[in-house]
N, C-alpha and C positions, 0 to 999 in steps of 0.2 A: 197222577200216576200211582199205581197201587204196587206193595212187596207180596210175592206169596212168602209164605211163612212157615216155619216149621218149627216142630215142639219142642219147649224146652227140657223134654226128658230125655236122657243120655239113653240115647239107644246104640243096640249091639253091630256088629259091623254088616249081617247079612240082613236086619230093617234096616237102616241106614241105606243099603244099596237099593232095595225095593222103594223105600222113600222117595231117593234121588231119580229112579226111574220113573215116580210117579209127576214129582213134581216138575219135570226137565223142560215140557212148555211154556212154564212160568218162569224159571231160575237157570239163571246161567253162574259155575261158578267156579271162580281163577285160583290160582295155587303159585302161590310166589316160592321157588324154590329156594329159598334162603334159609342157610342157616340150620338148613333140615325140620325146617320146622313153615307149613301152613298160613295161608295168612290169604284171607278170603272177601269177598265182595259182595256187595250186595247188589241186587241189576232191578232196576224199574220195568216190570213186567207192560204189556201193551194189552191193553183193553179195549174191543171193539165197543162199548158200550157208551150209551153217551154219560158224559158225565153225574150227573143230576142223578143216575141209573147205579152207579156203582156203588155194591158193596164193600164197606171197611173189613179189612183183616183180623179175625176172630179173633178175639182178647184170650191174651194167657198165652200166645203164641209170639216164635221169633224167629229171626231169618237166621240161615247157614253162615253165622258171623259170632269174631269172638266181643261182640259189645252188644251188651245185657240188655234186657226187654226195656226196661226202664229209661235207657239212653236213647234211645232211637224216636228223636224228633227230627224236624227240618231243621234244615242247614238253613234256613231264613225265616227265622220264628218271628210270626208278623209279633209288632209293637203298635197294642192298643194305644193312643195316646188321644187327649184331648184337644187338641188344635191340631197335632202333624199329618197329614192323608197319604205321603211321601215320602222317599228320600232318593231319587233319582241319581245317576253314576253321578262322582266328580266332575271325570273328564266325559263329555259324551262324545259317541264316539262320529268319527266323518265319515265315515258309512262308503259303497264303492258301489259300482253298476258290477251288473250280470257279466258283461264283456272283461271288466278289469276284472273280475275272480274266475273266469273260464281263462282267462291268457296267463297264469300264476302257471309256471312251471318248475318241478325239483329242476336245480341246477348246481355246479360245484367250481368253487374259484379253487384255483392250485394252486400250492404253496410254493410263496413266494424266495420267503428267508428262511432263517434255522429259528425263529421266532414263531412263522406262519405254521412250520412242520409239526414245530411243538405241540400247538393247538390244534392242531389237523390230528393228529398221533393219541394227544387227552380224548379229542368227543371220540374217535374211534373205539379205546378203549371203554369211555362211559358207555358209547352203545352196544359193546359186546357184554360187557359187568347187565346192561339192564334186560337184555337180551334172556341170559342167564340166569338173573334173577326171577324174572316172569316166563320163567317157561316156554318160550319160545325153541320148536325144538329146528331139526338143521332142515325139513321140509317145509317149513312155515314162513325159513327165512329166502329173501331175495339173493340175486345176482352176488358174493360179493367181490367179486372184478368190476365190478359198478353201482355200489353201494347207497350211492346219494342220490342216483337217479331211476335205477331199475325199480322196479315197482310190482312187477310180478312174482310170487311163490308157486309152488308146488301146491302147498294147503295153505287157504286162509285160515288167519286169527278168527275169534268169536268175538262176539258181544262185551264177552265179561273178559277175555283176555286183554282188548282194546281198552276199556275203562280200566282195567289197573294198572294199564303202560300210560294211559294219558291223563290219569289221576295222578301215579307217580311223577311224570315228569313236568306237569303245569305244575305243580308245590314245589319243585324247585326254579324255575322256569322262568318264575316273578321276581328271584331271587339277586339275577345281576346287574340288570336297572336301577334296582333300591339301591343295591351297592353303590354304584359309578354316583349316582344321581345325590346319594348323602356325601361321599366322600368329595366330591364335585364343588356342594352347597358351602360343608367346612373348610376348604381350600378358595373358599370366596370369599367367604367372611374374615378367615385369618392374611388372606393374601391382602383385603383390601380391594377385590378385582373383581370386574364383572364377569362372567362364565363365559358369555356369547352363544347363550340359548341351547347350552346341551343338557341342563338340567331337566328341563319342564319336556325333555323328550326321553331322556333314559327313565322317569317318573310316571310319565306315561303309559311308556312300554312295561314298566312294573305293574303296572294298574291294571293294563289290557288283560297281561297272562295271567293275574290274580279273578279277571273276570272269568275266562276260559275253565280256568278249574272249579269255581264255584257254577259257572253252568254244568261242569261236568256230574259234579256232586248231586246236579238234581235225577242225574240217568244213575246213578251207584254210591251208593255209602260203603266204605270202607270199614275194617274192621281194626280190633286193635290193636293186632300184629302189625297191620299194613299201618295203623298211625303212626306206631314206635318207628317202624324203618321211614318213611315220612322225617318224624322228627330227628331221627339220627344223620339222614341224607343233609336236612336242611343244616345242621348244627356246620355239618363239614364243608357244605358246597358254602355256605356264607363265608366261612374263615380265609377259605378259601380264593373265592373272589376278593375279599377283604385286602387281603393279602399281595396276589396276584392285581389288582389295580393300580396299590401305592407302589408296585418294584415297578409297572410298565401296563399303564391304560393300554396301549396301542395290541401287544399282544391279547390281551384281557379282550377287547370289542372283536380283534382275530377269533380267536375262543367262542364268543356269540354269537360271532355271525356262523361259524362251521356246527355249532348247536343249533340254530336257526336254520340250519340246511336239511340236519337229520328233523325238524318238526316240521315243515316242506314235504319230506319223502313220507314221513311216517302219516299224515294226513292225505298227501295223495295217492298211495297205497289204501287207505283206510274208503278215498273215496269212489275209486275204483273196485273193490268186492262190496261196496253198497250198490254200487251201479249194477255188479255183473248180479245180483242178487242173493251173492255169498251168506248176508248179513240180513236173514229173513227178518226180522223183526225191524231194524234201522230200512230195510227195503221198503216197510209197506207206505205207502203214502197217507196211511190216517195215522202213524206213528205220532203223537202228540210231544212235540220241544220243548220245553222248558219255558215258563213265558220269559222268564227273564233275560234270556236272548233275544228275544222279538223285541223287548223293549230296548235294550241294548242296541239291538242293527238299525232296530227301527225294521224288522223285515216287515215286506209285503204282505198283504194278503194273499194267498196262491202259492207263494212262495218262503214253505215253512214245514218244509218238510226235512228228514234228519241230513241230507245230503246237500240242502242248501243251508244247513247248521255249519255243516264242514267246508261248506266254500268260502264262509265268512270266516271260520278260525282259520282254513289255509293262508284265506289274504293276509292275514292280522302274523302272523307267522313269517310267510315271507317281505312282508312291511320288515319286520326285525333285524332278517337275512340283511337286507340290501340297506338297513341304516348303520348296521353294527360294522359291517364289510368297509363300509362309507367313510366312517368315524373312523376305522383303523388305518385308514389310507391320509388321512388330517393331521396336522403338526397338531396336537393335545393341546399345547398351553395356547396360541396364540388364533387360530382358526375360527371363526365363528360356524355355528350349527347350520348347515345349507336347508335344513329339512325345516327348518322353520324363519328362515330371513325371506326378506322383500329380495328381492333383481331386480338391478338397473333397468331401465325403461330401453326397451327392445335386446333385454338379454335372458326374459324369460323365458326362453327355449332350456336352457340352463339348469331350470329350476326342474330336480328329480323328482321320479316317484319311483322309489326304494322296490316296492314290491315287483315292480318289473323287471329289475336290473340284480340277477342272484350271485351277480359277484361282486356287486357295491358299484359305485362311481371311484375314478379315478381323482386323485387332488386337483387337476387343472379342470377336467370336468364342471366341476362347480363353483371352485375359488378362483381358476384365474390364476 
């Protein structure tokens, strides 16, 4: 995928507009209201041409971003090495059929306690603060008397509005797994006690969404505004989770799974104006994916185009929904991990699959 580009000479505000008319085929480009101050994107322009065929972007030039000519490499700068040819994911992933990622639907469990409310009442506000942040104005937004599941607007998002809501929130996204999953690990080693297999699942699901955002990085690079808010988001939402774990895991996985519900709505809205043809570029079917998602799903051949990009991060998304939902419904210390143990021999019926189920399993459900 190629950037178009534009000159590093500060020009005046009426080229500047003629620029951006000229180049607007090429670049899509977002504006985070924050702070009164800009903070811009960079979008992987789509090229009918075969590869082999494309021209590189004129030297001495830069994209509508605040990070310098000089910065702008991949986000996966190959390593020449003499023996390595590889380095494949950690976890690889177990991959899902057409049918499991078409029957993935938004859905919304209700609050149960003044525990559940809390956490219900946090993502609402994170999703109004990010709402606000990126510009989303009141025609862009869905239903909200049904928030988690309506999925139609007035006007769709663009290209470049989408990558800076789903850049933003996968960097922090990967954030609460780490958490649960180390503070999990140290409370094993100092307790003396085996975990019961929730670690190698909250560390996974850290892994997943860290994969999510670096496929995303390959459709848009960010600028340096958009890093610093990045970095400042991360500093807080970790302390954060940090925090909120050690007073009460149980509300904390509450917390995830109702974040996991808005990444559900916000993907199948996203997949929805792909489909209606809102999103001309992610529309066209020679749209070229990232490979490192294909290696990742292991997708198809045929089946690789940006809409069956977003069927797999949907599933991977509501997989979270219905493990997080799951875990919160589990006595914390004593429960072992449903989503990764054997079942007795003829009570596999028993044995969940998280992604179908958007308001978690119940404790008798799985434990008994």
């Amino acid at each position: 995928m190629i950037s178009f580009e534009a000159s590093k000479k500060i020009c005046s505000p009426k080229q500047a507009a003629k620029l951006s008319r000229a180049v607007a085929p090429f670049l899509y480009q977002a504006h985070v209201v924050g702070l009164g101050y800009p903070a811009t994107i960079r979008v992987a322009a789509i090229t009918h041409q075969p590869r082999a065929s494309r021209q590189p972007a004129p030297s001495g030039r830069r994209n509508f971003s605040t990070t310098s000519a000089n910065q702008l490499r991949d986000v996966f700068p190959a390593k020449d090495t003499a023996f390595i040819r590889r380095t494949p994911p950690a976890w690889e992933h177990p991959g899902y059929t057409e049918e499991e990622m078409l029957a993935v639907t938004p859905g919304h469990r209700p609050p149960e306690t003044a525990g559940d409310w809390v956490a219900w009442k946090l993502v609402r506000f994170a999703r109004w603060a990010t709402d606000f942040a990126t510009g989303i104005g009141r025609e862009q937004q869905v239903d909200m008397k049904n928030p988690t599941t309506a999925v139609a607007a007035e006007k769709p998002l663009t290209e470049a509005q989408w990558l800076v809501r789903v850049i933003f929130l996968e960097s922090i996204a990967g954030v609460p797994g780490m958490v649960a999953g180390m503070l999990r690990h140290l409370h094993s080693l100092r307790r003396l006690k085996r975990d019961n297999g929730w670690i190698e699942t909250l560390l996974e699901e850290s892994f997943n969404e860290r994969m999510h955002l670096l496929i995303c990085l390959k459709l848009g690079s960010p600028g340096l505004f958009m890093k610093t808010m990045i970095l400042g988001a991360q500093g807080v939402f970790f302390n954060a989770m940090f925090l909120s774990y050690l007073i009460s895991p149980k509300i904390t996985h509450r917390f995830v799974g109702y974040l996991e519900e808005e990444a559900v709505h916000t993907y199948t809205r996203m997949l929805r104006e792909i489909e209606q043809g809102d999103l001309p570029k992610w529309s066209d079917p020679s749209f070229e994916i990232p490979e490192i998602a294909v290696d990742y799903w292991r997708m198809p051949e045929g089946k690789r185009t940006m809409r069956d990009l977003i069927l797999y991060i949907r599933a991977d998304e509501a997989g979270h929904r219905g493990v997080n939902h799951t875990l919160a419904n589990l006595k914390q210390k004593e429960d072992p991990n449903p989503f990764v143990s054997e079942y007795r021999v003829g009570e596999e019926k028993h044995k969940p699959n998280a992604a179908l189920k958007p308001a978690g399993y119940e404790r008798e459900e799985v434990i008994g």
